[in-house]
PyMOL Python script that loads the backbone (N, CA, C, O; Angstrom):
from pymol import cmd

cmd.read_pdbstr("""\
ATOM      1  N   UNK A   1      67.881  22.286 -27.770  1.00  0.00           N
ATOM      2  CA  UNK A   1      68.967  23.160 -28.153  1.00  0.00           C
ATOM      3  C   UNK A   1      70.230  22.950 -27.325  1.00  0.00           C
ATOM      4  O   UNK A   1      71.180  22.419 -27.900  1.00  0.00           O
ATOM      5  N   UNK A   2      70.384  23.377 -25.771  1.00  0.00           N
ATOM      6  CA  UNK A   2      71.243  22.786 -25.022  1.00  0.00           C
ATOM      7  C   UNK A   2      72.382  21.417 -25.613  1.00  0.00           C
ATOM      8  O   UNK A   2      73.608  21.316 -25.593  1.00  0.00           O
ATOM      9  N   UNK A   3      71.635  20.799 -25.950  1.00  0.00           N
ATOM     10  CA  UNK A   3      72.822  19.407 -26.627  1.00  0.00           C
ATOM     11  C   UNK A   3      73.659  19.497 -27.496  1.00  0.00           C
ATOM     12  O   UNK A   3      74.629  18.747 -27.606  1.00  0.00           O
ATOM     13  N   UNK A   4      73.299  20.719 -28.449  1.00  0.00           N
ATOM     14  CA  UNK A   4      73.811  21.269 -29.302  1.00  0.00           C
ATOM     15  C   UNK A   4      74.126  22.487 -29.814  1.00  0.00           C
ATOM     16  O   UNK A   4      73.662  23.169 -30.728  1.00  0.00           O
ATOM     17  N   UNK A   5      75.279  22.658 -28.800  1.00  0.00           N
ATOM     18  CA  UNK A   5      75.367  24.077 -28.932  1.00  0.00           C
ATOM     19  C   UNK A   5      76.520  24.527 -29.394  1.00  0.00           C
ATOM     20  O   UNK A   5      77.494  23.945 -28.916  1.00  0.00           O
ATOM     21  N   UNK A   6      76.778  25.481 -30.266  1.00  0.00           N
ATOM     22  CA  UNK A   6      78.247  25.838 -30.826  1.00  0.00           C
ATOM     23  C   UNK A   6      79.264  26.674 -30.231  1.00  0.00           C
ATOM     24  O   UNK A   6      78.807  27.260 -31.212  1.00  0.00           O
ATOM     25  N   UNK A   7      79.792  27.066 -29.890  1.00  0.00           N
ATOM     26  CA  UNK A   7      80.864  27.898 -29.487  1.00  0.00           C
ATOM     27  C   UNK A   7      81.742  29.234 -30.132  1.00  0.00           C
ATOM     28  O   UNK A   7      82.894  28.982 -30.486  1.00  0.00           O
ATOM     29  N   UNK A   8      81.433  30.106 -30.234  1.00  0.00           N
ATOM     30  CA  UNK A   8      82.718  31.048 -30.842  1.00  0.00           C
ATOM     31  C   UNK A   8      84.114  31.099 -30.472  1.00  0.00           C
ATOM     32  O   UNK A   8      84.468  30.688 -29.367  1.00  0.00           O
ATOM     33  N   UNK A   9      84.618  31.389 -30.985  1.00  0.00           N
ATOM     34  CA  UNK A   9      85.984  31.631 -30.679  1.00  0.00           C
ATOM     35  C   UNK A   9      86.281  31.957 -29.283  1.00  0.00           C
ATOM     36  O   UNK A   9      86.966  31.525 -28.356  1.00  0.00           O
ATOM     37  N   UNK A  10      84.962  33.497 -29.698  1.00  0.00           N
ATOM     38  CA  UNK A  10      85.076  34.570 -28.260  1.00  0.00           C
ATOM     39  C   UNK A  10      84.832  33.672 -27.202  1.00  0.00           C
ATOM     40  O   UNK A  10      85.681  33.362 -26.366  1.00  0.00           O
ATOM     41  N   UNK A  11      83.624  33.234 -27.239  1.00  0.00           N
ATOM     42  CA  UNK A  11      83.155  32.526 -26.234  1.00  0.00           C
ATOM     43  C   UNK A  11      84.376  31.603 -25.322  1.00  0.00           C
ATOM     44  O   UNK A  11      84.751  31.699 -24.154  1.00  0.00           O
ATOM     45  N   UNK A  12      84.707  30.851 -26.250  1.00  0.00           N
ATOM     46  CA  UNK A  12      85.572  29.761 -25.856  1.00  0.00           C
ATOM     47  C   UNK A  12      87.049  30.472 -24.665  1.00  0.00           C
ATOM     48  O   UNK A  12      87.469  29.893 -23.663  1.00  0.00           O
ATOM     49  N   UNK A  13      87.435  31.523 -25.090  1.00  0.00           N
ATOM     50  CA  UNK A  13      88.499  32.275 -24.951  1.00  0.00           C
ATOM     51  C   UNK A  13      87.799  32.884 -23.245  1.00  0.00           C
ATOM     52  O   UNK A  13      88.377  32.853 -22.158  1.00  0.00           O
ATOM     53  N   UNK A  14      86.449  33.378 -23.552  1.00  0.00           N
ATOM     54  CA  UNK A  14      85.955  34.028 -22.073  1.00  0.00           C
ATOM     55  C   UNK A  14      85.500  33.043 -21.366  1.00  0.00           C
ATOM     56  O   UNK A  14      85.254  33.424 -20.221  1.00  0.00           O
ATOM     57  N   UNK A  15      85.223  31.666 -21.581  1.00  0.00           N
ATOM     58  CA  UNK A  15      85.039  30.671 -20.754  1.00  0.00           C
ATOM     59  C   UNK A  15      86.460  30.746 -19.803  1.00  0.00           C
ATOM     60  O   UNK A  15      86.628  31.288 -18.711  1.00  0.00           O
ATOM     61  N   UNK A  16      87.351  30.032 -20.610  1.00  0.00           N
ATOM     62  CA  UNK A  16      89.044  30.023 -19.807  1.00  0.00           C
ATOM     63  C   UNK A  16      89.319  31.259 -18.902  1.00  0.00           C
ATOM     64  O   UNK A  16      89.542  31.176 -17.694  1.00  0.00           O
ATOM     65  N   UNK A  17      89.279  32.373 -19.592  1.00  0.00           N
ATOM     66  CA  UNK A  17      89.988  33.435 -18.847  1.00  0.00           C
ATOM     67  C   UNK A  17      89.121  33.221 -17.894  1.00  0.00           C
ATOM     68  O   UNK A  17      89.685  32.772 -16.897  1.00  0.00           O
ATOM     69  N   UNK A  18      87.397  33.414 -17.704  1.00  0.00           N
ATOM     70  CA  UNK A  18      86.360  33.628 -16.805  1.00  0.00           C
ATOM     71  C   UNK A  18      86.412  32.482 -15.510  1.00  0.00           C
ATOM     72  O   UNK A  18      86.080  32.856 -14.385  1.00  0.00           O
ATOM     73  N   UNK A  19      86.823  31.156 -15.736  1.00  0.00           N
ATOM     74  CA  UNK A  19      86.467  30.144 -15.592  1.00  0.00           C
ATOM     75  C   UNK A  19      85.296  29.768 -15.278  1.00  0.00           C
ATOM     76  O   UNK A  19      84.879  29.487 -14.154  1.00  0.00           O
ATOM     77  N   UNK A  20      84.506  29.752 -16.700  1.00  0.00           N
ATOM     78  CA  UNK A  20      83.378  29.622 -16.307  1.00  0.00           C
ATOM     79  C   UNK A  20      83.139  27.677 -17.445  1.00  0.00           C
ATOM     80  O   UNK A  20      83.534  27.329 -18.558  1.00  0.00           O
ATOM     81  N   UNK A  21      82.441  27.068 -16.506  1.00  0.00           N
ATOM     82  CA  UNK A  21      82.478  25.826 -16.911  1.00  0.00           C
ATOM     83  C   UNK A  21      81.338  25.241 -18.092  1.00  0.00           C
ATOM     84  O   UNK A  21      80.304  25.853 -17.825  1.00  0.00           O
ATOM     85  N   UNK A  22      81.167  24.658 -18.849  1.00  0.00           N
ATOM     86  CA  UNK A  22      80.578  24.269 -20.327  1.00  0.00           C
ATOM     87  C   UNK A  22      79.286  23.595 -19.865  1.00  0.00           C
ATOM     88  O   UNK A  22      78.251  23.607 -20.530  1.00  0.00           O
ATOM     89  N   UNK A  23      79.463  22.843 -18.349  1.00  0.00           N
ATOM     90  CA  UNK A  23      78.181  22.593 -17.648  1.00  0.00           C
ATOM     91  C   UNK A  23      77.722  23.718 -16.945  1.00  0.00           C
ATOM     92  O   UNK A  23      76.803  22.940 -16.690  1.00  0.00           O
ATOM     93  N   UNK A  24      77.461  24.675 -16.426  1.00  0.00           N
ATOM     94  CA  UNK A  24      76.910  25.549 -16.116  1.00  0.00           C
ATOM     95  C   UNK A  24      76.825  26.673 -17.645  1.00  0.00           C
ATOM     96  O   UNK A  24      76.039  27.615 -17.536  1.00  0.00           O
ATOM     97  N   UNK A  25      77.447  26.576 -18.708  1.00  0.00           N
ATOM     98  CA  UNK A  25      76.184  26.909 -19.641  1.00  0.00           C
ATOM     99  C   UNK A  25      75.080  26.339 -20.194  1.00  0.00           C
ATOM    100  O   UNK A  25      73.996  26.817 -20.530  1.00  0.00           O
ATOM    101  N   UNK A  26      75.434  25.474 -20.225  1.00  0.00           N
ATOM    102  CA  UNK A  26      74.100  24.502 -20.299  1.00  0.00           C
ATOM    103  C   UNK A  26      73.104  24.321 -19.847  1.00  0.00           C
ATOM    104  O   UNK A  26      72.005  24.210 -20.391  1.00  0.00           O
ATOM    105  N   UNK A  27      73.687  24.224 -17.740  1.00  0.00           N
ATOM    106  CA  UNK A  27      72.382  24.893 -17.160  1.00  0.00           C
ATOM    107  C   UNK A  27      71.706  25.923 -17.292  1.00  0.00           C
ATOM    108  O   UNK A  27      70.492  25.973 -17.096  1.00  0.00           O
ATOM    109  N   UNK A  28      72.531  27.013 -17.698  1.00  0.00           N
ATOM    110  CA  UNK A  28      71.952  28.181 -17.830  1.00  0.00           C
ATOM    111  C   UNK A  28      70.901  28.186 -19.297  1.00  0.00           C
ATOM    112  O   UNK A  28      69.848  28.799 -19.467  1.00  0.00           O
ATOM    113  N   UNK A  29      71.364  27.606 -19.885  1.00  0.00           N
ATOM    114  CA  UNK A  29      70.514  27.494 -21.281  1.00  0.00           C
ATOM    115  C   UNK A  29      69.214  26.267 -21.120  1.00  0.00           C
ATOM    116  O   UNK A  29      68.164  26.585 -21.679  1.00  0.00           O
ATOM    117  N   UNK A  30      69.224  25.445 -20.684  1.00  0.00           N
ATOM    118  CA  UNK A  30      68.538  25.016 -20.348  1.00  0.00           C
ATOM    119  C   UNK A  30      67.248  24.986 -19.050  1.00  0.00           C
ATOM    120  O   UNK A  30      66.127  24.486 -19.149  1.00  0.00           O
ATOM    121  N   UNK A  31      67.728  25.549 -18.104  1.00  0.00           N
ATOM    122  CA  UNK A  31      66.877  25.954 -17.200  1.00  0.00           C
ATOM    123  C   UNK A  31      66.819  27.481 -16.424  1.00  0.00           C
ATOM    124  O   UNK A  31      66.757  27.724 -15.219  1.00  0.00           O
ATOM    125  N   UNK A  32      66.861  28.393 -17.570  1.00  0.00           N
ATOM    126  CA  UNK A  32      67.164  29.782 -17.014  1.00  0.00           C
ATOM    127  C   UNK A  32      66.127  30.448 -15.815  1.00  0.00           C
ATOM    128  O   UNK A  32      64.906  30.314 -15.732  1.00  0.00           O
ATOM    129  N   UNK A  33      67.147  31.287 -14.832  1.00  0.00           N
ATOM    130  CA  UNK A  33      65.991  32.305 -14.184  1.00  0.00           C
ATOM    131  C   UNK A  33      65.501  33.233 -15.148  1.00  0.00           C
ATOM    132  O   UNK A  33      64.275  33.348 -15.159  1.00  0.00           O
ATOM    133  N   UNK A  34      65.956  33.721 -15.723  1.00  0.00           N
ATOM    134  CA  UNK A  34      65.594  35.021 -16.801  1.00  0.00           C
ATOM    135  C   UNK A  34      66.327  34.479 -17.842  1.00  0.00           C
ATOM    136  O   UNK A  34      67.390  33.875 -17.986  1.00  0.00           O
ATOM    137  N   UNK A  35      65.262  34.959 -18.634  1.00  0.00           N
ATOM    138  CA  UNK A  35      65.742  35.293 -20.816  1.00  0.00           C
ATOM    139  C   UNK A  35      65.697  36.373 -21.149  1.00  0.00           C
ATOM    140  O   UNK A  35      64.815  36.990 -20.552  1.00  0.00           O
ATOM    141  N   UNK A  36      66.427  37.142 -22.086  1.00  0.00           N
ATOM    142  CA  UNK A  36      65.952  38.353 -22.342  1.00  0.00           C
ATOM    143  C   UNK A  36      66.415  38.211 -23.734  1.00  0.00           C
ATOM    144  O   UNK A  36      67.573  37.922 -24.038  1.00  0.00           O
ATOM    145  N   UNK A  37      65.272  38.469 -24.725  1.00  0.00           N
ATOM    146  CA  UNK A  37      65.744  38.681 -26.240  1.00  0.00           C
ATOM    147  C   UNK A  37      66.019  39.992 -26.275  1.00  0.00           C
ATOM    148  O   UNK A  37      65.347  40.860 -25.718  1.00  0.00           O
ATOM    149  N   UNK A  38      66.960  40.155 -26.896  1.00  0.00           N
ATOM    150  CA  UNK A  38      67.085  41.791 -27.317  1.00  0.00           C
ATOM    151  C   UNK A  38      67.084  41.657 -29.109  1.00  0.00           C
ATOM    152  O   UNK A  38      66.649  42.629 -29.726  1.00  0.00           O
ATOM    153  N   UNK A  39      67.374  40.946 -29.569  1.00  0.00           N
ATOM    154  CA  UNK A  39      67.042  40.904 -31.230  1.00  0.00           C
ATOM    155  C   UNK A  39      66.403  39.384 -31.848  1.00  0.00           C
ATOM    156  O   UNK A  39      66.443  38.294 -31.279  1.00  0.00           O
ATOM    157  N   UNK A  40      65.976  39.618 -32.818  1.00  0.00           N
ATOM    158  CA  UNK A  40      66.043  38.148 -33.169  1.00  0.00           C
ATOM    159  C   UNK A  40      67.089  37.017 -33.333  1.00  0.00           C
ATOM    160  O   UNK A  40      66.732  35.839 -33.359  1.00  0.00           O
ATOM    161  N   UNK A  41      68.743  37.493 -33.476  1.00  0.00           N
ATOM    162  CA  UNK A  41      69.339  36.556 -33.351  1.00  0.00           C
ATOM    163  C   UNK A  41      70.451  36.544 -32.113  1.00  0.00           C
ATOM    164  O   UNK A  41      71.654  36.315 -31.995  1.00  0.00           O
ATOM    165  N   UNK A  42      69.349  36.924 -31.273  1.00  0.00           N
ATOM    166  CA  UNK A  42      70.243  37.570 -30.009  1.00  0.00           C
ATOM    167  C   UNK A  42      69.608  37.236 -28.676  1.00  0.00           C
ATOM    168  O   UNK A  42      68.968  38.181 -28.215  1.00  0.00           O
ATOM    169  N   UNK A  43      69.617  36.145 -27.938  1.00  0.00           N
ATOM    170  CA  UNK A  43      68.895  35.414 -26.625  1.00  0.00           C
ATOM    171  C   UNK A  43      70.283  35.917 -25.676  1.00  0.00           C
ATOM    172  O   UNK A  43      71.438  36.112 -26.057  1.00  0.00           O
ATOM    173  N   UNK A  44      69.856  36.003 -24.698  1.00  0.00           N
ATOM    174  CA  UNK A  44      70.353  36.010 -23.179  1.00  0.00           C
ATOM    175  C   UNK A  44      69.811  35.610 -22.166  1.00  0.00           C
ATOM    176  O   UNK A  44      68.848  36.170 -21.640  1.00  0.00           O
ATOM    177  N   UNK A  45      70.431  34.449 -21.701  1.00  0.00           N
ATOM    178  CA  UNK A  45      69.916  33.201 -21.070  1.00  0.00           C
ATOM    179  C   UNK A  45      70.914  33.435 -19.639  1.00  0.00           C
ATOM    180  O   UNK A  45      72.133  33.591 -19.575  1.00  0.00           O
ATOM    181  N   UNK A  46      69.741  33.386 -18.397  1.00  0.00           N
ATOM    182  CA  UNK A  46      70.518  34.473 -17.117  1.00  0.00           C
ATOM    183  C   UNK A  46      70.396  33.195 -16.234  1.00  0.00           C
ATOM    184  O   UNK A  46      69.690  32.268 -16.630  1.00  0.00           O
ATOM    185  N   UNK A  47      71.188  33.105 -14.828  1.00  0.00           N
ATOM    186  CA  UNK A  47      71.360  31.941 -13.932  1.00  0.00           C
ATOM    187  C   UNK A  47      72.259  32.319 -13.389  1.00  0.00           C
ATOM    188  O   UNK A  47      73.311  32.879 -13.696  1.00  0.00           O
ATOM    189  N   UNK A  48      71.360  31.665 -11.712  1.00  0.00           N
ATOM    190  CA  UNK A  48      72.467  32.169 -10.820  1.00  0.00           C
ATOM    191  C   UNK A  48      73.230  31.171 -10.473  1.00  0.00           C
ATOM    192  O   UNK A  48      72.626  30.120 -10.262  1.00  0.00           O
ATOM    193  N   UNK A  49      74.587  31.157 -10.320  1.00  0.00           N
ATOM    194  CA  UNK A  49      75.391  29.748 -10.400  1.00  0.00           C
ATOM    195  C   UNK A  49      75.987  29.791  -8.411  1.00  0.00           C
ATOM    196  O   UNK A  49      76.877  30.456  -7.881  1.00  0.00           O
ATOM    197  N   UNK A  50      75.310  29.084  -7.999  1.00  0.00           N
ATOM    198  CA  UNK A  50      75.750  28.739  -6.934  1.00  0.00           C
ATOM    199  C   UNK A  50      77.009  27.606  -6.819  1.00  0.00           C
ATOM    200  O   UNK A  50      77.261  26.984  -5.786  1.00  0.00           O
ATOM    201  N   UNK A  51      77.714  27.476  -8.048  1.00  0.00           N
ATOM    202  CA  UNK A  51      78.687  27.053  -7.642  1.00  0.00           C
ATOM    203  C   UNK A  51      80.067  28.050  -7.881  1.00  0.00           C
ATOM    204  O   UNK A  51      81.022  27.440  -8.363  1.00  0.00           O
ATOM    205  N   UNK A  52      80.201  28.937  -7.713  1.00  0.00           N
ATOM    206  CA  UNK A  52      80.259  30.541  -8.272  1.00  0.00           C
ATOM    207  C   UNK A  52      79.887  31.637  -7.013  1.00  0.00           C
ATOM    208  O   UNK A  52      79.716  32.856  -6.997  1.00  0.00           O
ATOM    209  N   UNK A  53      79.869  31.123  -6.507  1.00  0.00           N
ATOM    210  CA  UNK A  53      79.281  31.867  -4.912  1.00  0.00           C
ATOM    211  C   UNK A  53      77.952  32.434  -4.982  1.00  0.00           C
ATOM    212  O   UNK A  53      77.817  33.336  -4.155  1.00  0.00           O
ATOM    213  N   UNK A  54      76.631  32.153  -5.885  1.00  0.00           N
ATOM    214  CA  UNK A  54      76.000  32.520  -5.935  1.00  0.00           C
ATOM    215  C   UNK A  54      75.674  33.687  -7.007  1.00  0.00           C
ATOM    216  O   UNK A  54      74.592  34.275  -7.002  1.00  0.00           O
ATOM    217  N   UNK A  55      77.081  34.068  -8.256  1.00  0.00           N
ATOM    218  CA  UNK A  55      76.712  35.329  -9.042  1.00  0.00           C
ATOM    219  C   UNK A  55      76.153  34.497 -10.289  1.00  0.00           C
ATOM    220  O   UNK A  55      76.266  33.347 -10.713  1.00  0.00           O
ATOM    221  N   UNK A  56      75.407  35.829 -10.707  1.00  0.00           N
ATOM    222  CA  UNK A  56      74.307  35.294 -12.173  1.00  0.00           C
ATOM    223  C   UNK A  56      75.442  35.115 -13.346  1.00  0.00           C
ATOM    224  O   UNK A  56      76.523  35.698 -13.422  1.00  0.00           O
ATOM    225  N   UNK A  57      74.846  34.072 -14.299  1.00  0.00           N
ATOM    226  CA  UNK A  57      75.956  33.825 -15.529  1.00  0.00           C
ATOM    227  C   UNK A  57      75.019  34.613 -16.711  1.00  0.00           C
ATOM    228  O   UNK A  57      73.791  34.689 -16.748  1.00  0.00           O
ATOM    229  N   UNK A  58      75.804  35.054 -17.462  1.00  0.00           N
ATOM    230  CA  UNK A  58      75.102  35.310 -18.360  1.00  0.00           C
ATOM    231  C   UNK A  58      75.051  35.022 -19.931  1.00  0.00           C
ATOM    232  O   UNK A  58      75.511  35.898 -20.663  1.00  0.00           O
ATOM    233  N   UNK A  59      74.540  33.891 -20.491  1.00  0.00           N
ATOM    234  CA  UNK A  59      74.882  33.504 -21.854  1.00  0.00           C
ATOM    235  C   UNK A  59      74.145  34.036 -23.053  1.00  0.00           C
ATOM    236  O   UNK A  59      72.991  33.766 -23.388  1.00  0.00           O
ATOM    237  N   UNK A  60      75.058  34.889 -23.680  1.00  0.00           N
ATOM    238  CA  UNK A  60      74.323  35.374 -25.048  1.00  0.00           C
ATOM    239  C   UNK A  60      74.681  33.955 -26.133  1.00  0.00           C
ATOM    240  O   UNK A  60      75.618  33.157 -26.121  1.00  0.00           O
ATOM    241  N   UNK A  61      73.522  34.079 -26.993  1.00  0.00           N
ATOM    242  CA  UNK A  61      73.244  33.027 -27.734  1.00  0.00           C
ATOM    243  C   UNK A  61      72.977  33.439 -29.279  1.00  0.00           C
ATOM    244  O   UNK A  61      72.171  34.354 -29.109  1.00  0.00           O
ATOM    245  N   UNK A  62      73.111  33.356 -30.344  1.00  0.00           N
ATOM    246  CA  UNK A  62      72.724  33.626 -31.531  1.00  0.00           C
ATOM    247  C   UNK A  62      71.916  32.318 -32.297  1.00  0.00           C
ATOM    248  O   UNK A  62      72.299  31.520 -33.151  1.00  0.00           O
ATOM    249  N   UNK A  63      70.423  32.513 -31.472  1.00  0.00           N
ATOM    250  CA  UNK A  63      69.235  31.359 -32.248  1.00  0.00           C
ATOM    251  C   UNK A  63      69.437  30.791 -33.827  1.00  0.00           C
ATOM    252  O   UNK A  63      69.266  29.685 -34.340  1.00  0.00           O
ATOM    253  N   UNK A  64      69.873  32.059 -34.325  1.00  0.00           N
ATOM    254  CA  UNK A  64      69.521  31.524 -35.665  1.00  0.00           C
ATOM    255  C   UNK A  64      70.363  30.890 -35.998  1.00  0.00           C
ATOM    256  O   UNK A  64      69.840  29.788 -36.163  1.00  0.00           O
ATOM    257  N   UNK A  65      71.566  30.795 -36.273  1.00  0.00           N
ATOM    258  CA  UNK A  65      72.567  29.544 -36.907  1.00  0.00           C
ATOM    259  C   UNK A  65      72.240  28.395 -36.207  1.00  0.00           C
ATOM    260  O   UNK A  65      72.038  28.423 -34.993  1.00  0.00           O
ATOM    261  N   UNK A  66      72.156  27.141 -37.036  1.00  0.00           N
ATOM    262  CA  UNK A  66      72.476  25.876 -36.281  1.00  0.00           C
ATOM    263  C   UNK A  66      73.641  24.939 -36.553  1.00  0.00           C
ATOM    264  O   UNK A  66      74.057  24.623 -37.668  1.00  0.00           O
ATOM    265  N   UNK A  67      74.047  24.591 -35.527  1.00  0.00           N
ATOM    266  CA  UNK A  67      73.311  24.936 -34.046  1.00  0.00           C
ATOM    267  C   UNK A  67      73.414  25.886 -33.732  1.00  0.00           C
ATOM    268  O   UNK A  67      74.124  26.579 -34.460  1.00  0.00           O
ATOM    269  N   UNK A  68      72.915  26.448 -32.703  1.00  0.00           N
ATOM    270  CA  UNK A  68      72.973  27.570 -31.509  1.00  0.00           C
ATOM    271  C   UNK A  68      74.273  27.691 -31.426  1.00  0.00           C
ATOM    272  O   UNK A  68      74.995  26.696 -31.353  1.00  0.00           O
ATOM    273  N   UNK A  69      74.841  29.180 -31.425  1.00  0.00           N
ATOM    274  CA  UNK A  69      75.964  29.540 -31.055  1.00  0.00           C
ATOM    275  C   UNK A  69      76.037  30.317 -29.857  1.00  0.00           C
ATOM    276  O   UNK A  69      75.275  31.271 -29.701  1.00  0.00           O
ATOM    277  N   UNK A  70      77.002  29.951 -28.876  1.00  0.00           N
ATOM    278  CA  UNK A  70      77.101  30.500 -27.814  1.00  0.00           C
ATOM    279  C   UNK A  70      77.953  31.826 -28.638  1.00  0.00           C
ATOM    280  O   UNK A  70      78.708  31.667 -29.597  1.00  0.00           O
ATOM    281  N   UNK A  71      77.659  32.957 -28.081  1.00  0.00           N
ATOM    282  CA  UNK A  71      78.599  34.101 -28.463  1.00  0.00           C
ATOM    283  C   UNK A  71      79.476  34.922 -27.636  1.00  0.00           C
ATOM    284  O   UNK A  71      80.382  35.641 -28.057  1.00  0.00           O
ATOM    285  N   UNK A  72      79.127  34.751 -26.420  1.00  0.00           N
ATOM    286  CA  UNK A  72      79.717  35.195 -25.005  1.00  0.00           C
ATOM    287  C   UNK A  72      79.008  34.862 -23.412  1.00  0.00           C
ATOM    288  O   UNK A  72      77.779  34.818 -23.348  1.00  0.00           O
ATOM    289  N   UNK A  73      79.686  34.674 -22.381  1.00  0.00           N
ATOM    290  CA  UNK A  73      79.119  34.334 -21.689  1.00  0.00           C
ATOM    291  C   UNK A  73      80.267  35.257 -20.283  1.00  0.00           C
ATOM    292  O   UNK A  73      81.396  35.747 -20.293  1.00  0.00           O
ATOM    293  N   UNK A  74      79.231  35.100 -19.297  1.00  0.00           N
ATOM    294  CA  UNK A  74      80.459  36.196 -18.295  1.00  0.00           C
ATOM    295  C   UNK A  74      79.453  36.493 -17.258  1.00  0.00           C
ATOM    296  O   UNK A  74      78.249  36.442 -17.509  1.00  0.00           O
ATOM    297  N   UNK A  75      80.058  36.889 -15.765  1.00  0.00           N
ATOM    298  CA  UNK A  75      79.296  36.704 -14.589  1.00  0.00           C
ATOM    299  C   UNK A  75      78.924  38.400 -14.537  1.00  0.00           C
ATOM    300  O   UNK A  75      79.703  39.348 -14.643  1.00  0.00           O
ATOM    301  N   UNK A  76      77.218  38.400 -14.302  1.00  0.00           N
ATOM    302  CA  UNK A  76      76.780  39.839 -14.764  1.00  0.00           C
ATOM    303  C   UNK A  76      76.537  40.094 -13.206  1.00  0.00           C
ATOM    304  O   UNK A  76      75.829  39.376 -12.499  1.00  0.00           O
ATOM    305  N   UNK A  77      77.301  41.336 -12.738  1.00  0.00           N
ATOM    306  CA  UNK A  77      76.769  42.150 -11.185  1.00  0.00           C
ATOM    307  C   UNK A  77      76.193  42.801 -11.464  1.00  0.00           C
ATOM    308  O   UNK A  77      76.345  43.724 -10.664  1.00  0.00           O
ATOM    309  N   UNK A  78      75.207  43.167 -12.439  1.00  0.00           N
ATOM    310  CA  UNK A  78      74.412  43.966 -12.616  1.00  0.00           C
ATOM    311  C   UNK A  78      73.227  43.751 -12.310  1.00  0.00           C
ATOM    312  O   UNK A  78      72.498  44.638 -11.865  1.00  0.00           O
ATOM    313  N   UNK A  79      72.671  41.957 -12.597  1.00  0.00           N
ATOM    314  CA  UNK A  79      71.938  41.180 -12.549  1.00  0.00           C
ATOM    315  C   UNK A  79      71.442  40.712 -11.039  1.00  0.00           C
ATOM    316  O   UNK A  79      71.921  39.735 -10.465  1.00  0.00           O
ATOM    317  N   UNK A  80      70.221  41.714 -10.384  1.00  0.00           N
ATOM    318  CA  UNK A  80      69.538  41.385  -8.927  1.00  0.00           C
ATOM    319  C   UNK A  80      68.878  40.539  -8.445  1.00  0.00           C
ATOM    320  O   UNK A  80      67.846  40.160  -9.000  1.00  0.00           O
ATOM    321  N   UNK A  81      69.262  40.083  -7.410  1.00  0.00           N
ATOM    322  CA  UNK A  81      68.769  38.635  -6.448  1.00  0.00           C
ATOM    323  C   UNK A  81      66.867  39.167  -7.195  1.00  0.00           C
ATOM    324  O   UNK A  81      65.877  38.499  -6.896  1.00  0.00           O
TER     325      UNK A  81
END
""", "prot")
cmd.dss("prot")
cmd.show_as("cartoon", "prot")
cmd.util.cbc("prot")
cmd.orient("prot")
């Protein structure tokens, strides 16, 4: 999935403002600390980005279209060591 992954608008827009980089979603999608489904077309794929000072990323994903659409992504302080 990782290789092919789509982008929203939103997404794309909270990457820039966030600066959050297209390789560290990837890591995050690909080798997560935590997943959490909350629906069926609704993954959240968690990672802590130590290049980021160490805060967790958090990528929501919508499984079902293909490819995979990233739908938002953003650094969660909610999310504990």
């Amino acid at each position: 999935m990782p290789g092919s992954l789509s982008f929203s608008a939103h997404a794309k827009v909270m990457m820039q403002e966030r600066m959050i980089e297209e390789d560290w979603i990837i890591s995050t999608v690909q080798d997560p600390d935590m997943t959490e489904i909350k629906r069926e077309d609704e993954i959240h794929y968690i990672r802590q980005t130590p290049q980021n000072g160490g805060k967790f990323l958090r990528v929501i994903i919508n499984p079902i279209v293909r490819p995979p659409r990233v739908i938002t992504v953003f650094f969660d302080r909610r999310v504990q060591p």
